[in-house]
N, C-alpha and C positions, 0 to 999 in steps of 0.2 A: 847451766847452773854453776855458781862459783864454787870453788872445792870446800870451803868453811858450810854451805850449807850441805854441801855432798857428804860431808862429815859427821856432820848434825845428822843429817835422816839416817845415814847408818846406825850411828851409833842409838838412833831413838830406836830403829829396825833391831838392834840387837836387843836391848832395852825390852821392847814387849814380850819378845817372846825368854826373856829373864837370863840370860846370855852372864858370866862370869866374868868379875877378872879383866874390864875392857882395858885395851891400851891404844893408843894414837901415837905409832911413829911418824914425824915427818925427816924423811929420808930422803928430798930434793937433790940434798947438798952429795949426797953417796951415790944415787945412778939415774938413770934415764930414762926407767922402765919405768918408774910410778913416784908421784910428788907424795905420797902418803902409804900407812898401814894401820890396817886396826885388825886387832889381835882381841881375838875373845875366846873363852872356856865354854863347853856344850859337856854336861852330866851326861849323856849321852848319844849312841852313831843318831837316834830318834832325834833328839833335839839340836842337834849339829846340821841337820840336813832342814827342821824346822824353823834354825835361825837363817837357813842359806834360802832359803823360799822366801823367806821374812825379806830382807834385803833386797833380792831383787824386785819381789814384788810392791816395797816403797818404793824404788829408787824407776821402776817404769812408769809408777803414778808420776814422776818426773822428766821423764823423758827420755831417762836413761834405762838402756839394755846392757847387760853384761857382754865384756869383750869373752869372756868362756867360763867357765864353770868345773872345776876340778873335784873329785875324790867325793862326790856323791853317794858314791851304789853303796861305800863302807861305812862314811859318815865319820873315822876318826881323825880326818883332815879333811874339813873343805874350803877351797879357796875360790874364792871371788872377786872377776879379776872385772873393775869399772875403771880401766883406764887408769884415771888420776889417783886411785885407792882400790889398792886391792886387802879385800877383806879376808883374815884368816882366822879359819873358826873350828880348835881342836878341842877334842878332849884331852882333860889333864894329863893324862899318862903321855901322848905326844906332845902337850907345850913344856912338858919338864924334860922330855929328852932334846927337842930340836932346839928349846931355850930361844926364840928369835928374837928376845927383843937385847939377849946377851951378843946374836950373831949381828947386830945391828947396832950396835953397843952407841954406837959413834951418834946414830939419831939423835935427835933430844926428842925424849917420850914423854908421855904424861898417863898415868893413870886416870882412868874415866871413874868419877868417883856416879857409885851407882843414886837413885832418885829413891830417898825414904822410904818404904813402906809404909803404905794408907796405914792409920790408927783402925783398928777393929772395932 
């Protein structure tokens, strides 16, 4: 799978299950650990843990399995680590302290502008 749709299903994975705040670093250019990041908000350890199930259970309808899976049992960090993009999914109170897309500054980011709301 090329990284642009590996990006896309993430971010669609974060997306349903209504995920905050998404961002897409691409941080090639700064290390060798990973060609991307996406960084989302979870209102909760409950929904933090239901966007990290989300994810990987798109991204196996693809063929891809997680290289590991970090900070579950608490849910106010958890990281998703698929190789080319590792997916990090806090809650507020940790993405305003650890700030990563400030510690990443150098990236060129983009804000994931979220999909309308169905009209009622």
């Amino acid at each position: 799978m090329e990284l642009e749709a590996m990006k896309k299903a993430v971010v669609d994975a974060l997306e349903d299950i209504k995920a905050q705040d998404i961002t897409v670093l691409d941080v090639s250019k700064l290390t060798s650990i990973t060609s991307c990041m996406i960084i989302a908000s979870a209102t909760s350890n409950r929904q933090a843990k239901a966007l990290a199930h989300n994810v990987q259970d798109k991204l196996k309808e693809h063929g891809i399995e997680p290289t590991g899976v970090e900070g579950e049992r608490e849910g106010e960090w958890v990281l998703v680590d698929l190789g080319d993009i590792i997916v990090h999914i806090m809650q507020q109170s940790a993405r305003d302290y650890y700030n990563l897309e400030q510690l990443w500054g150098a990236a060129e980011g983009r804000r994931h502008a979220a999909k309308p709301a169905a009209a009622a």
